[in-house]
N, C-alpha and C positions, 0 to 999 in steps of 0.2 A: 545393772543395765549398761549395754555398751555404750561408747560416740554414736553408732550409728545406728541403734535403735533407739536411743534417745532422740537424735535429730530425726528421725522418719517419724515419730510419733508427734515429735512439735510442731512437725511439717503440717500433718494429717489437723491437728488440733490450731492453726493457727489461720483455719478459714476465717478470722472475726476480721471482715471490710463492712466498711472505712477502717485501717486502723489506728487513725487519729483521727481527732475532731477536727474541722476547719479544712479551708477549700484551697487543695494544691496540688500541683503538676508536677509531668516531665519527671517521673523521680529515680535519680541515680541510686544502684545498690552496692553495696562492699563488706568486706567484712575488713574490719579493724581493731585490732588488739582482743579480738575473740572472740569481738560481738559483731553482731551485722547492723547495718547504717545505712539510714536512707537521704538523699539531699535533694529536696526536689523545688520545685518553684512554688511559691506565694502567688496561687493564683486568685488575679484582683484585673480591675480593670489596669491596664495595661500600665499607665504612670504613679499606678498606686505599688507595683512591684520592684521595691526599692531594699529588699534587703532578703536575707534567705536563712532558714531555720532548719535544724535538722534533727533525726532522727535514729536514736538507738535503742535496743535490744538485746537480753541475751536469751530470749527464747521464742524469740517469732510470734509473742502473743501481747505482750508486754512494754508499750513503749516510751519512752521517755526523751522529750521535746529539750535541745539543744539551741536555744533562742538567739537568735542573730546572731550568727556566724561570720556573716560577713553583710554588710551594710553597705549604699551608693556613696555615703561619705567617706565612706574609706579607697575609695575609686575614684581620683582624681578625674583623668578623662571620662568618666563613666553621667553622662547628663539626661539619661532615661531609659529608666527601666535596669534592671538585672534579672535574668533567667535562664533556664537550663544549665543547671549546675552540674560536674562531674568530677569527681574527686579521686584520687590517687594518694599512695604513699609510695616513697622513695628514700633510703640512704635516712630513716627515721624522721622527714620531712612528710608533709603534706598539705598535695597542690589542688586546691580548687581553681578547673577551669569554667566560664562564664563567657554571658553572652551580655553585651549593653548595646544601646543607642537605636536599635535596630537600622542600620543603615539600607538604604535603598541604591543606593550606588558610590561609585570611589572618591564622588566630590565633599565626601557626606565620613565625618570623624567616628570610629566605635570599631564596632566587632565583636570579636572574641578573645578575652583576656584572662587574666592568670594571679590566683592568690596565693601566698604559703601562710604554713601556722606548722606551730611544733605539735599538737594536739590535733585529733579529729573533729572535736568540738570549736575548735577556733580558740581566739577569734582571729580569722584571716586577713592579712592585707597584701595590700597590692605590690605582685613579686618584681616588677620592672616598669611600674611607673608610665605604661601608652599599651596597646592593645596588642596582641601575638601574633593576631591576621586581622588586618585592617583593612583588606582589598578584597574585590571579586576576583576569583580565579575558576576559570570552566562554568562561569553561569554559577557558582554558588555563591549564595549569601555566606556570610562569614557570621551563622548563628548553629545552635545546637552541637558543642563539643563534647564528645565522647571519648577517654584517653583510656589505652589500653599497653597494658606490660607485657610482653612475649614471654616463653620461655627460657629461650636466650638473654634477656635483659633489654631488648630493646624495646622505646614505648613510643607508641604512635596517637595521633589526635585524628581523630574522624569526626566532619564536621562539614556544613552545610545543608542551605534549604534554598526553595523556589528550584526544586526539582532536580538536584545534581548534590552529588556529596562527592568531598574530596577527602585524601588520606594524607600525612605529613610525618617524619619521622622526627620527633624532639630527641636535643642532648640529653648526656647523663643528667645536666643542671635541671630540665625538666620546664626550663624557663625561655629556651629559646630553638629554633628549627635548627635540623640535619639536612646535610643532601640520603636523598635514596641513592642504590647503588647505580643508577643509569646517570646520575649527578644534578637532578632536577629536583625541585625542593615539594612540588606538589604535585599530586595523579590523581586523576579524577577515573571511582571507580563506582559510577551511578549503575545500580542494576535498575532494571525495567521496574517501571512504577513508584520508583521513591520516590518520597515530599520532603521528612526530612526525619528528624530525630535517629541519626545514627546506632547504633549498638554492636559491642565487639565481644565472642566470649570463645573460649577454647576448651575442646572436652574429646578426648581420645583420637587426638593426633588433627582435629578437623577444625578449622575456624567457621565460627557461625557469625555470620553478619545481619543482623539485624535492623529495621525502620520502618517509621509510620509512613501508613497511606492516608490519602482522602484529608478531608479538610479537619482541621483543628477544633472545630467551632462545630462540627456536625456529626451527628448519631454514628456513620461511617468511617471516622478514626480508627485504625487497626494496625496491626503490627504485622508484617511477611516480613520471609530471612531467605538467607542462602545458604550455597556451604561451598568451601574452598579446603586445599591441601595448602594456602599461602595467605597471611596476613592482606599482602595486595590484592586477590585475591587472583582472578575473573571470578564477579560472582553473576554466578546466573538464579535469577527468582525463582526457588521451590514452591512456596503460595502462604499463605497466608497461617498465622498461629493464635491469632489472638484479633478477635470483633465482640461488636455489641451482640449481646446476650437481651433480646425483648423481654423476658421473664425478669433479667436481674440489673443490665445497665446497658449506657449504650455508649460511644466516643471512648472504647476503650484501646489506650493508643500511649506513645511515647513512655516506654519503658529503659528500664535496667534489670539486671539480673546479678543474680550472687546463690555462690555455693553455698550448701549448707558445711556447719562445723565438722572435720572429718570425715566425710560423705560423700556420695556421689548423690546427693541430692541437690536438684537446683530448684530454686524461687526464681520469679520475674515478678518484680513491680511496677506498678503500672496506675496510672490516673482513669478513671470512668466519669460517666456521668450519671449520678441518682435519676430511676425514670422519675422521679415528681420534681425534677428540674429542668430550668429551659433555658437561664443563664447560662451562656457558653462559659463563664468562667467558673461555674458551680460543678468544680471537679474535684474528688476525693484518693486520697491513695489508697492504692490494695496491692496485696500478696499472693499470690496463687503459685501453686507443683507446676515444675516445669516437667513434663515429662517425652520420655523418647522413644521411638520405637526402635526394634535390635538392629535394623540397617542403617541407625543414629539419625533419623530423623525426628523432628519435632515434632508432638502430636498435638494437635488443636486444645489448647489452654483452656481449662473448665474455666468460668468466672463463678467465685463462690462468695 
């Protein structure tokens, strides 16, 4: 059997949601060192989210829990909450970025902030000691971090909520902001209708831009994207990829995506809510076939 009829068939076989036990969000995808890896939030009531566990695989069906990876006590400035986790590797490092404190405006300490670890599994601490964006800029909240690699080498943070998301280009060090080339350090490129949960992915020459709509906490959580020829982009909203399914679950929303092994097959993970739940924090992970149509559009995501 080849790479890639081996991954098509793990793909096809790895409908099994939830696929892990226990109730959590927002979950980042990657693949690292072979395997594919999920980091998502510890969803709890809000102050009980104080540390973050991850997840790996090397066949999409099979997974095995990475426990605390990185923890609030290892977050000096970090005095509530830790969520939305986004993970990267760089130059054999790897950076988790995070969201604490949830700030409501610039009088108010937190943001979004930054771990490394020599491993994927952690355990991570904190790479500079105060937050990476610690302001409002264009009406965003400085929560839900998305870090994305170009194929050039360049790698950008998408991030923002309360309706506006902005874009930033990080150093090589992966630890501190770039100017863009107009020499402005942030650009706010909100397409129509985002809330928030950014997502950045690249697949035959096209950037797809990815975020949740509709409220967090409601059956109407769902994922639209765009498509751009440019990381910045202008994106203009294609429509939507990913909602509640009444037969199967509903608040399906704030994803990640990753390639399969060898492949042109992509996954999207993503939190839903079980219909025999009514706890807005009673959210599970799942995996589902990302699939496209030939004019490289998205096709509306089965939930399975």
């Amino acid at each position: 059997m080849t790479m890639n009829e081996h991954s098509a068939e793990a793909g096809e076989r790895a409908a099994i949601n939830p696929i892990v036990p226990g109730w959590y969000a927002d979950p980042e995808g990657r693949n690292f060192e072979g395997r594919y890896w999920i980091y998502p939030t510890y969803s709890a009531p809000y102050d009980e989210q104080t540390f973050f566990d991850a997840f790996h695989s090397d066949d999409l069906i099979t997974w095995t829990k990475a426990a605390n990876i990185l923890d609030i006590g290892r977050i000096e400035w970090a005095k509530r909450a830790l969520w939305a986790p986004s993970a990267i590797e760089r130059n054999g490092r790897y950076y988790l970025y995070f969201c604490a404190n949830d700030i409501q405006s610039d009088h108010e300490y937190g943001g979004i902030g930054v771990a490394v670890s020599s491993r994927p599994e952690g355990p991570f601490y904190d790479a500079i000691g105060k937050p990476l964006i610690d302001r409002f800029h264009y009406g965003a909240q400085p929560i839900d971090p998305h870090v994305f690699i170009d194929d050039d080498g360049t790698a950008y943070l998408y991030y923002g909520g309360w309706g506006h998301c902005n874009v930033v280009r990080l150093n090589e060090d992966m630890v501190s902001l770039d100017q863009l080339e107009d020499g402005s350090t942030y650009k706010e490129i909100t397409p129509e209708q985002y809330v928030e949960g950014p997502c950045m992915m690249k697949r035959g020459g096209l950037y797809y831009f990815m975020w949740a709509e509709g409220g967090w906490g409601g059956p109407d959580y769902s994922v639209a994207y765009a498509c751009s020829h440019s990381p910045l982009g202008p994106f203009e909203r294609v429509g939507k990829m990913l909602q509640q399914d009444p037969n199967v679950a509903t608040g399906a929303g704030h994803h990640g995506v990753f390639q399969g092994t060898g492949s042109d097959d992509w996954y999207i993970a993503y939190h839903r809510r079980p219909l025999t739940e009514t706890d807005r924090n009673h959210r599970v992970l799942c995996v589902d076939r990302m699939r496209f149509g030939e004019d490289g559009t998205i096709l509306p995501v089965t939930m399975t």
